[in-house]
C-alpha positions in Angstrom: 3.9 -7.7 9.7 4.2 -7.0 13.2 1.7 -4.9 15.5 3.7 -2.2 17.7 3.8 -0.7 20.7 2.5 2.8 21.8 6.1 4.2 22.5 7.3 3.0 18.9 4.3 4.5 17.3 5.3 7.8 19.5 8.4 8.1 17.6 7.2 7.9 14.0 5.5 11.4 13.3 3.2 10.4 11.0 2.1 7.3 9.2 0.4 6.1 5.3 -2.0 3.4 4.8 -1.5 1.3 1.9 -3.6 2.8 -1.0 -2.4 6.1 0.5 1.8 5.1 -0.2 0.2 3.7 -3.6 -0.9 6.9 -4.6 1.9 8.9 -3.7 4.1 6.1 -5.6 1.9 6.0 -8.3 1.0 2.1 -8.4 -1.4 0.1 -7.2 -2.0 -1.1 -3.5 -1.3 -4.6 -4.8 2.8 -3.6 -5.8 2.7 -1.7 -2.2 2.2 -5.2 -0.9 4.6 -6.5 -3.0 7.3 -4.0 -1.6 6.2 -4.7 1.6 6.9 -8.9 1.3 10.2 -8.1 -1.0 11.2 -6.2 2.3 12.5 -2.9 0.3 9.3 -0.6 2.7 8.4 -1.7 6.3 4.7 -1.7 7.1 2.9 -2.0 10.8 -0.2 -2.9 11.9 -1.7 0.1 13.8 -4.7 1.2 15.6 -7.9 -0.6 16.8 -8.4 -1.9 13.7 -4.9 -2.9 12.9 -4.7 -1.3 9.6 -1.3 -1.8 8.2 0.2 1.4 8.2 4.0 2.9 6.6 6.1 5.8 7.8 4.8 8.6 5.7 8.9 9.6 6.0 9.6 5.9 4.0 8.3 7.8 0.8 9.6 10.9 -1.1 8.5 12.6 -4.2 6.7 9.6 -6.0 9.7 6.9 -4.7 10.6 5.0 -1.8 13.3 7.2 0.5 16.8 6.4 -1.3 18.4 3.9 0.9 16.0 2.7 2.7 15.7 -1.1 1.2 19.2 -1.3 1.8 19.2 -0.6 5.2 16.3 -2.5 6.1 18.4 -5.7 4.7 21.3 -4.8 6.7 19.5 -4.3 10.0 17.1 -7.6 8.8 20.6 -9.6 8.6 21.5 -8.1 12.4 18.5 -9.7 13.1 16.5 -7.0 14.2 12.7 -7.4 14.1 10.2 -5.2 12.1 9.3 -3.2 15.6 13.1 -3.1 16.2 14.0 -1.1 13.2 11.2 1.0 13.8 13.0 2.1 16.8 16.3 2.5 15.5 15.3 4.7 12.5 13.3 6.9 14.5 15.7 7.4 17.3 17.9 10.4 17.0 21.7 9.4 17.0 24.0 12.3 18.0 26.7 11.0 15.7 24.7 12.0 12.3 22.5 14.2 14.1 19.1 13.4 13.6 17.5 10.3 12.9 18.7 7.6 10.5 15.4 8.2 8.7 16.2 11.8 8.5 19.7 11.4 7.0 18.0 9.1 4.0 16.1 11.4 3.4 18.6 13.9 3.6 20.4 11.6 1.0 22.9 10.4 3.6 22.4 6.7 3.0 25.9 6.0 2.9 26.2 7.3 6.5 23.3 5.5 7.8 24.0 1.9 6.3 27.6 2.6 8.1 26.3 2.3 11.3 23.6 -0.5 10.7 26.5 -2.3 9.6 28.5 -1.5 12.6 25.3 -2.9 14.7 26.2 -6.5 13.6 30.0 -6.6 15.5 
């Protein structure tokens, strides 16, 4: 679990703690961190007291953002750190508009795992 820097933490609008994703997924913190070292939900360190943190836009109603585990693997296998896909999910790409984040949870997974692919080449 990486720490990241302030203009990476700029584009994520807002962000979960732990127990917080495990109550809006309905389990306990301890199968958070299990999501979290199976690599299906990314998870920072944050703040002064490095508190690891989630993208409060990883989780929809009660489930992890459809798509999401799958493209993390994909960019993982480009090689792209945790801070790295950070970036690229919250950047806004022209070509689907918004961010990749936003298309999953748009349910546009198909669209977005296109292009991480496409990162490899």
């Amino acid at each position: 679990m990486t720490e990241i820097d302030a203009k990476i933490d700029a584009l994520v609008p807002a962000w979960l703690n732990l127990p917080d994703v495990a109550e809006k997924l309905h389990v306990e913190v301890t199968r958070v961190r299990q999501l979290v070292k199976e690599g299906q939900l990314l998870a920072v360190r944050r703040g002064e007291n490095r508190v690891l943190m989630v993208p409060a836009d990883f989780i929809g109603e009660g489930r992890i953002v459809k798509g999401l585990a799958g493209t993390l693997t994909l960019l993982r296998d480009d090689g792209f750190s945790d801070e790295e896909m950070l970036e690229w999910l919250f950047t806004p790409d022209d070509s689907l508009p918004g961010t990749p984040t936003q298309a999953l949870r748009e349910n546009r997974g198909t669209e977005v795992k296109r292009r991480a692919q496409a990162l490899a080449v």
